[in-house]
Structure formats: structure tokens, C-alpha cells
N, C-alpha and C positions, 0 to 999 in steps of 0.2 A: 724212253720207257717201253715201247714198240718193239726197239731192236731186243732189249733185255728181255721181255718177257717171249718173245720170240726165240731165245738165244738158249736161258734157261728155264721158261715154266713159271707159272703161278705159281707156284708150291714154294719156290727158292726164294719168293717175295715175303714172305707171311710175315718173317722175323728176322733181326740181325742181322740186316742190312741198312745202317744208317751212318750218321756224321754226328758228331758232338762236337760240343767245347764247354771249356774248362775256366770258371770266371773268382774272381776273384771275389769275393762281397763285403758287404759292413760287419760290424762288429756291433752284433743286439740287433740280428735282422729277425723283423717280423714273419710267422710264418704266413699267419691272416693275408698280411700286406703282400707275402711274395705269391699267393694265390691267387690274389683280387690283380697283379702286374700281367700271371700268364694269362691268366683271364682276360683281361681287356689287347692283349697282343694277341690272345686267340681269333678274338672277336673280328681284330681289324685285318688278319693275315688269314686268310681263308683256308690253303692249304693245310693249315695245323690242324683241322677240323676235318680235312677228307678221311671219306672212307671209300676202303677199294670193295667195290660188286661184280660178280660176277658178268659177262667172263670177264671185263676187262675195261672198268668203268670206274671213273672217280666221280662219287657223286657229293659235294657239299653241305653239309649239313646248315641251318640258319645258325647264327652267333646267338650264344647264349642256350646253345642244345646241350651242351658236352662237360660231364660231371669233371670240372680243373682240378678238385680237390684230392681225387683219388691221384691224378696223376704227378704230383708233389712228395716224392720221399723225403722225413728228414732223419737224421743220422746223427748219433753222437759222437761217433766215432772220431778217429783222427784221420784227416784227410792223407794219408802215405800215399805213396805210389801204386803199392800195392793195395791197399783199400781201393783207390780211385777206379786201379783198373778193374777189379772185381765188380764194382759198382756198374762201371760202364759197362763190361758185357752182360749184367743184369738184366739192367735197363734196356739195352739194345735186342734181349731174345725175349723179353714183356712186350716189346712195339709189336701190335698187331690189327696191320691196315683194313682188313674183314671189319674188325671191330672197331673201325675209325677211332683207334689209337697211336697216333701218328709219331705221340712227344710223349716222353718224363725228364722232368727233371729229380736231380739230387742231391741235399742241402748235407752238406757238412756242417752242421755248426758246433764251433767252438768255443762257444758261452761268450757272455756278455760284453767280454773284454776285449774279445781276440776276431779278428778276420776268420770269416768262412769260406767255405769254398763250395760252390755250386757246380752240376755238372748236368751240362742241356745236352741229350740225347733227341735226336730228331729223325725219323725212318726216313730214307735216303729218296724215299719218291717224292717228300716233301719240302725237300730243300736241295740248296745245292752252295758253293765256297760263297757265292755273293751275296746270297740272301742274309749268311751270318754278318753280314756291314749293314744289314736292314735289323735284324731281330735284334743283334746286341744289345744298340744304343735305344731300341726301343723298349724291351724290357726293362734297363736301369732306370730311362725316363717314365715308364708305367710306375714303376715302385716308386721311387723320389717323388713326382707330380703327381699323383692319384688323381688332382683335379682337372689335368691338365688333358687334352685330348691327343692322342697319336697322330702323328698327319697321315692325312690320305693316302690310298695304295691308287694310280690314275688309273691301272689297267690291272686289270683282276684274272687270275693265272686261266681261269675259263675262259673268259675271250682272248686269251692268247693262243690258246687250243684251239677253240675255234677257228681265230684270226688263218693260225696255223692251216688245218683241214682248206680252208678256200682257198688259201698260197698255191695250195698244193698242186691244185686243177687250174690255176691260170695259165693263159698261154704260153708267156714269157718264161713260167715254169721246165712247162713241158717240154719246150724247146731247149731246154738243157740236155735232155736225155741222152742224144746223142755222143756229146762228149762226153758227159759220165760213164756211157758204155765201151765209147775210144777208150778214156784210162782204165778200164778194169778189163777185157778182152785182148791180156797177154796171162796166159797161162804160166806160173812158177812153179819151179822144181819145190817140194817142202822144204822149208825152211830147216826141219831137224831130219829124223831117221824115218818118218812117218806123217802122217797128216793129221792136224786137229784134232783129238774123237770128242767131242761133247757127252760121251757120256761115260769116259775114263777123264780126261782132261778135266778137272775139276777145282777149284782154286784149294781146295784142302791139301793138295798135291804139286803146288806152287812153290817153286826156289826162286832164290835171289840175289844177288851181288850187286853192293853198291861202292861206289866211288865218292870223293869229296875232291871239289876243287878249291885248292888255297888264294885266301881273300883278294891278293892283287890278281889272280886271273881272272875272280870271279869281279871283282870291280871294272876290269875292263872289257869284260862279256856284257855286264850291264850298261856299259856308258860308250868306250873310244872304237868299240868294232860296230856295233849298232851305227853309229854316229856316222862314222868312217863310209857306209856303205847304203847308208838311209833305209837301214832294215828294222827288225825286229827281233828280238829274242829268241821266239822261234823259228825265223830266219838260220840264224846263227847256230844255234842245236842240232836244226836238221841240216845241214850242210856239212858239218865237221862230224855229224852222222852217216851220211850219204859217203865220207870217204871211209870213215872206219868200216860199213860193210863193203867198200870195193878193196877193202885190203883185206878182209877175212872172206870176202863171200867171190871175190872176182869180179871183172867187171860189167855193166849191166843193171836197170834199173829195177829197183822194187816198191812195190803199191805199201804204200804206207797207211793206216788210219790215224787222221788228223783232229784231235779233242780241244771243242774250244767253248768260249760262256756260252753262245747259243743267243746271248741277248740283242740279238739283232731287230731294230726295228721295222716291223714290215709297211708300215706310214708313216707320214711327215704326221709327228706327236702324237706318236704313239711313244709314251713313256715308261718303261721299263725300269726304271731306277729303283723303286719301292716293291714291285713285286716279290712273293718270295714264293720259290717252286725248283722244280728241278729243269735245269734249262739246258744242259750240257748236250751241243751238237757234236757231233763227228764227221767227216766227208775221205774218203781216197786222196789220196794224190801220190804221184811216182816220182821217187827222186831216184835221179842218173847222173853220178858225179861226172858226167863224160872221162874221156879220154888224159883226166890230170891223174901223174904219179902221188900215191899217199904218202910216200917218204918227202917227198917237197911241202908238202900241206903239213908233214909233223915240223918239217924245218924250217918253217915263217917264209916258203920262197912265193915266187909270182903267182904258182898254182893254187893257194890259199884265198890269193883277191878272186881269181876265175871262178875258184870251188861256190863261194860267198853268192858272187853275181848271177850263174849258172841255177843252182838254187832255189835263193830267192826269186826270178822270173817262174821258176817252173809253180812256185807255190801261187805267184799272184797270175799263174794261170789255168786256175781254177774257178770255173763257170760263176760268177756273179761271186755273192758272201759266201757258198759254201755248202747254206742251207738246203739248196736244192735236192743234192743227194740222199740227206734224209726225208725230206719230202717226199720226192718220188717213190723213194723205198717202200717209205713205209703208210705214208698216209695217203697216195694216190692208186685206186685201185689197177687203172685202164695200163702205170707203169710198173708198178711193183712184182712183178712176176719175171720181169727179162731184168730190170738189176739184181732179182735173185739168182736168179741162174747164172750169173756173172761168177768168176772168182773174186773172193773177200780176200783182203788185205789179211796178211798174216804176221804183220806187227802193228801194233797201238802204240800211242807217240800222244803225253800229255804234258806240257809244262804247267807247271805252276801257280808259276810265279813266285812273290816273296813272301815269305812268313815273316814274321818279329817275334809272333810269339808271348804278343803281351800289346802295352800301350804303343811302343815304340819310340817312346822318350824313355824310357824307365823308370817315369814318376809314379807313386805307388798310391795310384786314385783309385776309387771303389767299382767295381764293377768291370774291371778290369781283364782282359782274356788274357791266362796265365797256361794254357794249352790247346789243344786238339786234338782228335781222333775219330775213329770211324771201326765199322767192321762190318764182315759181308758175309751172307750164307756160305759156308763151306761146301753145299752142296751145288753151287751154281757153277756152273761149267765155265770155263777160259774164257775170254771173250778172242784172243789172240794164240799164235805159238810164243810170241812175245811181247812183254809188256815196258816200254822205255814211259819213263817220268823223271821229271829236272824240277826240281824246286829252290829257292836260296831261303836260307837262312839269314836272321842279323845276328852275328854272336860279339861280343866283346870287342874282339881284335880284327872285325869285319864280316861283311857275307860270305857266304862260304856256299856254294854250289853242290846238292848232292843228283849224282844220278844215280837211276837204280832200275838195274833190270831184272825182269820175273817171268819164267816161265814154269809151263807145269813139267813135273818131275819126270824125266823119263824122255823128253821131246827132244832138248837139247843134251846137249855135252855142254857140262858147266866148266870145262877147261877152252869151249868155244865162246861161250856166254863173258868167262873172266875176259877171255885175250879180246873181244868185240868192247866190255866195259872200258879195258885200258887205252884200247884204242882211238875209240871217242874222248875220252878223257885228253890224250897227247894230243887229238889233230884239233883240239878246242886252245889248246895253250899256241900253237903253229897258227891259230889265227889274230890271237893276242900278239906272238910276233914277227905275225906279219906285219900287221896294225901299225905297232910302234915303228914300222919301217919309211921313211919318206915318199913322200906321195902316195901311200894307200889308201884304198878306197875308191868311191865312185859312187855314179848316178847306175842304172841302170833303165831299159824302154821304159817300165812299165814306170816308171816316176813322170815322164812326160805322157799321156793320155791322150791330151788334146793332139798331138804330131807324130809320124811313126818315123821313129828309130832304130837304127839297127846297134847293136850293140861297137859294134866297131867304129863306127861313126861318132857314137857317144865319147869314145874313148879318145878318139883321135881331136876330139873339140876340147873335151879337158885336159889332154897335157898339151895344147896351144895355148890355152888360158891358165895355165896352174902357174900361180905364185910364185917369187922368192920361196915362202915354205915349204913347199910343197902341198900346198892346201888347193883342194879341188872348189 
């Protein structure tokens, strides 16, 4: 929230900046009933009730302040695509946090017989992708049980905040600084023809190209290369990243900005699962494909398992959970000044994860999330010269991998931007087969903690011990 309003201004906050979804509802649904549902999930989720004060404050209102009724459209309309979207940037430029107006919803109804469709717009300072696994299932349960009580929220997004602010000043903290300041004190060339301007670089002025990876790559991006290499997801994005810019950009490392839940617990039970707020952390990190050729990485050879392991270590050698970095940034006073002065990362790197898109069985039960979306001030400034995000879809015939890159208009060369998309795309499929090649994979240091390892030595124990299979 810190970095954003820092980035863009109070002003680019006020409206149409949030996230929605898109739900499916009963047929003969009550309006009364769906007022008295936001109402009692107003009541138990706190942020839905913030209002933003000046300069730079959320202050809480008590449950049961905040007129729900007004914030309830219903609509006879027919729920179209185009209606919906209309609806939703509606609703998204009405959210106004001054006025701790945080949510509307949007009822389609389609009379008594037929399924409606509801559409929950929420302003983006007061939620975030995981909180919707909170709100959903608890608004369907507000409506259906009315008598029934919501369960407890254990940690309430103010003392997370606060929690936060003390993180900040501990020692163990502070003592991060230093590597934070190792990895941002290498000066890069701009990334395009020019550097950042925040106040031409503006997302109204944002392009983009995306790519789609077909279901068996995207199956074994999720399962046999993770597995293979006891990584993660985005393990495996940023590394078949990390070669695509050594083969467009040359070789040498670049500071990347890395987006993740943020829902880290800073004590033992301290529980986070029920909260809902905006939690999304970000930290640096440099990836340096080193010295591997990117035509062996597009072609499943040896330099694909290197690229993977290489990678992966640089990412899990990043100071603690992550957190730090924004910590210090932004909510520590005595260090926020010299990681300003620092160079920022001049690409943004978020995965997803998986969407469905609905139940994810396909059973057609009530209350059901039948889409998503969001929208952002047009007046807020880039946060990056580039914007990378990987999400999967379920579709029919499988998951299906889309990436998509976004830069503001005029920064890059979109015939660089295409050839960087396509390239990632190839050296993701070069890891898939490499994958399927025998005995790939592996351990890498940071899997053993307790002992130190050198990478060579790991290597030289597992093909001693590797199986008939070839299985590490």
C-alpha cells in the first residue's frame, strides 16, 4: 500500500482500482436476505468497512456503522458480457475509500425461475486473490444460514499492520539491510530507449502480448519439472525467464521485482488464514542465467537442468521470507532512505497461480464463481518498464499456461517485447524436455539446511546413488 501510494499519489487511489468476481446465484433470490448476508460479512471482515483519511490512514469503522443497503444494486437486466462489464467498471469508479466505500455488489436478477448473477466489486486496498477463498464461501453461508454465525477472523488486518510496523525495527530485521543493498547496488542500462518517467509512463498507456502454453507443457510445468528439481512454479518461470533475457538482452544479471501472498506469519499462531486485506508483498532478487547457451535450454540439453538449479538457489537466497525488503523500505524509518536511493527493479514478475474459473468440478451448485476481474486507475503510473505474469487456466482439454507481458507504450519495442514473449515460451517447453530426459533433475544446497553443500558434490552423490531409472 506504502510502495503504491508512494509510486502513484493519493489521487490514483480514490476510485477504480479494485478486483471483483463474478458468482453465480439462486433462482428467487431474496434482496432483504442478500443485504442482511453483506451485512453480517461486513460486520465480521473489517476491512470492508475501512475508510481511507488523510494523508494516509485506514481507520475502521465499528460493525454495524455502514449504510449495506445503499451498497447493493439490483438490475433486471440480462446478465451479457457486455452488461456485466459495463456494470463492473460502474461499480469500480462508485468505490470511494474517503467515503469508506470500499464494496458494491451487483445483482442480476433473472426472475424467479432462472439463476442470477451477482458481481462483488471490492477496492483493491481491501482485498487481495486469497481473501476471495474467505469472502466467497462466507457470503453464500451469510445468505443460506442467516442463523448461523460466521467463524472467527483470529487476527484482524490491524494487528497485522501493526504486527508489521514492529517487524520492521527488530534486529534480526535490520540486519537484513545489508544484502538488500548488495542486491540492488548494480546499476542497469534502461531496460527500453529511456528510463521509467512516472509521470508520462502511465498504465493508460500500457501494451501487451501474450502467449498460451499447450496443456501437456503446461501439465508438466505443474507436476514432472517441479518434482524433478524439488522446486516451485515460480522456480521454473523465472529460470526459463532468466534465459529468454540472456538471449534477447545478452548476458548478465537483472534485478527483478518478485510478487508474492505476503501471508507470512510473523509468530508461532499467528493465523492468517481468515483475514481479508491486501497482503501482496514484493522483494528484488537477480537472476543470472550464468554462462549456459539459450539454444541448449530451447533444445532439452544438460544446460536446462543447470539453468533450473542455478535459479532456484539464487531465489532461496534471498534474506529470510522476503518480507524484509519491504519492511525496511517502507515502514522502517532509520532504513528507508538508503534502499531508496538504491536502483528499483525495472521488471515485475507475478505468477498466479491457477484459476478454474468456477467450482472446479463443473457442478452447477449455487453460489458458484463463474468469473473475475479487476481495473485500475488509468492515471497511476507503471509500477515497472515491464510487467511479466503467468497464470493457468482449467479449460476443457486441460490447463493451459498464459503469459503476458505489459509495458507502457513508447518504452519498449513491441517487436522486442514479442521476440522476449516467444522466447520464454520456447525455453519453458526445453525444460519440459529436458525433464522427460533420463535422470533429470536433482537436489540442490539449499534442500539440505542443516549441512553445507556444494553443488558439485550434491551432484556427484546422486549419480552414485541413482537408480536403474534413472531416479534421483
Amino acid at each position: 500500500m506504502r510502495d503504491l501510494a508512494e509510486r502513484s499519489g493519493r489521487t490514483a487511489l480514490e476510485g477504480g482500482f479494485f478486483q471483483a468476481a463474478r458468482l453465480a446465484v439462486p433462482a428467487g433470490l431474496s434482496l432483504d436476505r442478500l443485504i442482511a448476508a453483506l451485512r453480517t460479512v461486513m460486520d465480521r471482515h473489517d476491512m470492508l468497512r475501512a475508510r481511507l483519511d488523510e494523508p494516509w490512514e485506514l481507520v475502521i469503522p465499528e460493525p454495524g456503522t455502514v449504510d449495506v443497503a445503499a451498497l447493493v444494486h439490483r438490475v433486471t437486466a440480462e446478465a451479457s458480457e457486455h452488461a456485466v462489464a459495463e456494470r463492473l467498471q460502474l461499480a469500480g469508479a462508485r468505490l470511494d475509500p474517503a467515503a469508506g466505500v470500499m464494496t458494491r455488489l451487483v445483482w442480476f436478477d433473472a426472475g424467479p425461475d432462472a439463476e442470477g448473477t451477482l458481481l462483488w466489486v471490492i477496492h483493491h486496498l481491501a482485498v487481495d486473490g486469497v481473501s476471495w477463498r474467505v469472502l466467497l464461501p462466507d457470503l453464500a453461508h451469510a445468505y443460506e444460514h442467516p442463523d448461523e454465525p460466521l467463524d472467527p477472523v483470529p487476527v484482524s488486518f490491524r494487528s497485522w499492520a501493526l504486527a508489521l510496523s514492529a517487524e520492521a525495527r527488530r534486529p534480526e530485521r535490520t540486519a537484513e539491510l545489508p544484502a538488500w543493498k548488495a542486491m540492488l547496488d548494480h546499476p542497469e542500462p534502461p531496460l527500453g530507449g529511456r528510463p521509467l518517467d512516472p509521470a508520462r509512463d502511465l498504465l493508460a498507456r500500457m501494451r501487451r502480448v501474450t502467449r498460451t502454453v499447450p496443456p501437456e507443457t503446461t501439465g508438466a510445468l505443474l507436476t514432472r519439472v517441479p518434482a524433478a528439481f524439488h522446486a516451485g512454479m515460480d522456480d521454473v518461470l523465472l529460470a526459463a525467464l532468466a534465459a529468454a533475457l540472456t538471449e534477447t538482452r545478452g548476458t548478465g544479471g537483472v534485478l527483478v521485482d518478485v510478487e508474492g501472498h505476503g501471508r507470512i506469519a510473523l509468530s508461532d499462531g499467528m493465523d492468517l488464514s481468515r483475514t481479508v486485506g491486501w497482503f501482496t508483498s514484493t522483494h528484488p532478487v537477480r537472476l543470472d542465467a550464468g554462462p549456459i547457451d539459450p539454444a541448449e535450454v530451447r533444445a532439452g540439453g544438460p544446460a536446462a537442468g543447470e539453468l533450473i538449479k542455478r535459479v532456484k538457489e539464487q531465489l532461496r537466497a534471498v534474506p529470510s521470507d522476503g518480507l524484509g525488503y519491504g519492511l525496511l523500505r517502507h515502514l522502517n524509518p532509520d532504513t528507508a532512505a538508503e534502499l531508496a536511493a538504491l536502483p528499483a527493479p525495472q521488471i515485475g514478475f507475478n505468477y498466479l497461480g491457477r484459476f478454474t474459473g468456477g467450482t472446479g468440478n463443473g457442478a452447477r451448485t449455487a453460489w458458484r464463481q463463474i468469473g473475475e476481474g479487476g481495473g485500475a486507475d488509468p492515471a497511476m503510473a507503471a509500477p515497472h518498464a515491464l510487467e511479466l505474469t503467468g497464470l493457468v487456466r482449467e479449460r476443457p482439454h486441460g490447463p493451459e499456461l498464459e503469459l503476458s507481458l505489459s509495458w507502457p507504450e513508447g518504452l519498449l519495442d513491441e517487436a522486442e517485447a514479442d521476440a522476449l514473449a516467444a522466447g520464454w515460451t520456447a525455453m519453458l517447453a526445453g525444460l519440459v524436455a529436458h525433464t522427460d530426459g533420463t535422470g533429470a533433475g536433482g537436489h540442490t544446497p539449499s534442500d539440505f539446511p542443516l549441512v553445507t553443500l556444494a553443488q558439485d558434490m550434491i551432484d556427484e552423490l546422486e549419480a552414485e546413488y541413482m537408480d536403474e531409472r534413472g531416479t534421483r
